[in-house]
C-alpha positions as CSV (number, residue, x, y, z in Angstrom):
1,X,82.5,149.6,145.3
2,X,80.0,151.6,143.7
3,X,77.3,153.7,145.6
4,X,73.5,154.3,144.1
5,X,72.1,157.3,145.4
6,X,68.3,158.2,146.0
7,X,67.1,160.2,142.8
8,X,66.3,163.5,143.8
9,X,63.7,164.6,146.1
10,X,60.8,166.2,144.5
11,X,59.6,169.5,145.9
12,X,57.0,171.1,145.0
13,X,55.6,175.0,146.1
14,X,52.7,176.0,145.0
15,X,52.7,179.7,145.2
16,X,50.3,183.4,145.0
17,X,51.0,186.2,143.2
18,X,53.1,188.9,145.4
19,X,53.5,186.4,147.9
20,X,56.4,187.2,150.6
21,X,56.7,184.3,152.2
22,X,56.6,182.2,148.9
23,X,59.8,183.9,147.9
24,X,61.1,183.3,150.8
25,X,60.5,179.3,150.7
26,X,61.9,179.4,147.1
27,X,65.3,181.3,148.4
28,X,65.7,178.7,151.4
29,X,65.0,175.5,148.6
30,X,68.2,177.6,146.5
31,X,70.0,177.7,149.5
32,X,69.3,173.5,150.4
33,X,69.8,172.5,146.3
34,X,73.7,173.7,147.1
35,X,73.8,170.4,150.2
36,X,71.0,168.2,149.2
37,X,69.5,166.6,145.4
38,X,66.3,168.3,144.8
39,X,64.3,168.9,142.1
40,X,62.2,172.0,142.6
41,X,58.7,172.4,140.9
42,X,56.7,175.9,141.5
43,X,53.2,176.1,140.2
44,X,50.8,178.8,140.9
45,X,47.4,178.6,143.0
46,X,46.0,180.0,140.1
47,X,46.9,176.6,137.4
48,X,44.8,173.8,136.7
49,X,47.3,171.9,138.9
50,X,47.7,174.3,141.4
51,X,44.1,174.9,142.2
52,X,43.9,170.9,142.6
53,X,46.4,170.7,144.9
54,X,45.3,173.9,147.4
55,X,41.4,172.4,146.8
56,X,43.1,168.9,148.3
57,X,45.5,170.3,151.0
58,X,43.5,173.4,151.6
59,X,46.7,175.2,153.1
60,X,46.0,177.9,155.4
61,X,48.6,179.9,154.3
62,X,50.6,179.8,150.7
63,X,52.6,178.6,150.0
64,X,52.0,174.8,149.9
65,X,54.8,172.8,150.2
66,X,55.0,168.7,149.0
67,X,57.8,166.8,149.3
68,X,57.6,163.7,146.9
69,X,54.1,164.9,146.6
70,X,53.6,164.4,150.4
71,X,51.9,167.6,152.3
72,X,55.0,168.8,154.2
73,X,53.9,172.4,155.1
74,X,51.8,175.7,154.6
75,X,53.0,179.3,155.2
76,X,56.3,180.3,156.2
77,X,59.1,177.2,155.3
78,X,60.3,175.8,158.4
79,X,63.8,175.4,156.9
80,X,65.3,173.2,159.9
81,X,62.2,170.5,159.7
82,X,63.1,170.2,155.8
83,X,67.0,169.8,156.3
84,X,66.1,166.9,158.4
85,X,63.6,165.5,156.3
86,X,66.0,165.5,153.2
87,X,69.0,164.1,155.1
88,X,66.4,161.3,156.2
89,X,65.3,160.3,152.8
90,X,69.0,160.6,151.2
91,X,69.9,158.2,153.8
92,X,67.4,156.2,154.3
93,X,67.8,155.3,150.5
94,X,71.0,155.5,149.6
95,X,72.6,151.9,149.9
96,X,76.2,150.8,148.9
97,X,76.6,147.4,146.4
98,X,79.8,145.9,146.8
C-alpha cells in the first residue's frame, strides 16, 4: 500500500520593515514546518509582488498572510486557526491507493 501525500501547503507573508509581529508569524510558521509540509514564501510590502498583493488584500495590519494564495489573515498570526487549517488540507488530500 502506498500513500500519496498533499504537496506542501504554500504560505506566503508578506512582511514591513521592523515589523514585530511579522517576526513573530515567521517564528510560529518555523515552529508548524517541524508537524506540518509547508513551503514558506516571505516577500516584502515594499516588492513589485508585495505591493500587489497588500493593494489586493489591503490588510489592515502586516503582515499578510495567504495560504495557497488564499487571504487567510492580517496582523498578529492566529497560530491555532492555522494548525487547523493545515491539518484540514493534509487530510482532506491525502488519499491511500491500494
Amino acid at each position: 500500500m502506498s500513500v500519496l501525500l498533499r504537496p506542501p501547503v504554500r504560505i506566503t507573508v508578506v512582511k514591513k520593515a521592523a515589523c514585530q509581529l511579522c517576526d513573530q508569524a515567521n517564528a510560529v510558521l518555523a515552529e508548524l514546518a517541524m508537524d506540518h509540509p509547508i513551503e514558506v514564501n516571505v516577500l516584502d510590502a515594499q516588492s513589485e509582488v508585495g505591493r500587489y498583493l497588500v493593494a489586493r488584500h489591503r490588510p489592515p495590519l502586516a503582515p499578510l498572510v495567504l495560504v495557497d494564495d488564499v487571504y487567510f489573515s492580517a496582523g498578529p498570526l492566529p497560530r491555532r486557526k492555522l494548525e487547523r487549517t493545515l491539518t484540514v488540507l493534509s487530510t482532506r488530500d491525502a488519499s491511500v491507493a491500494g
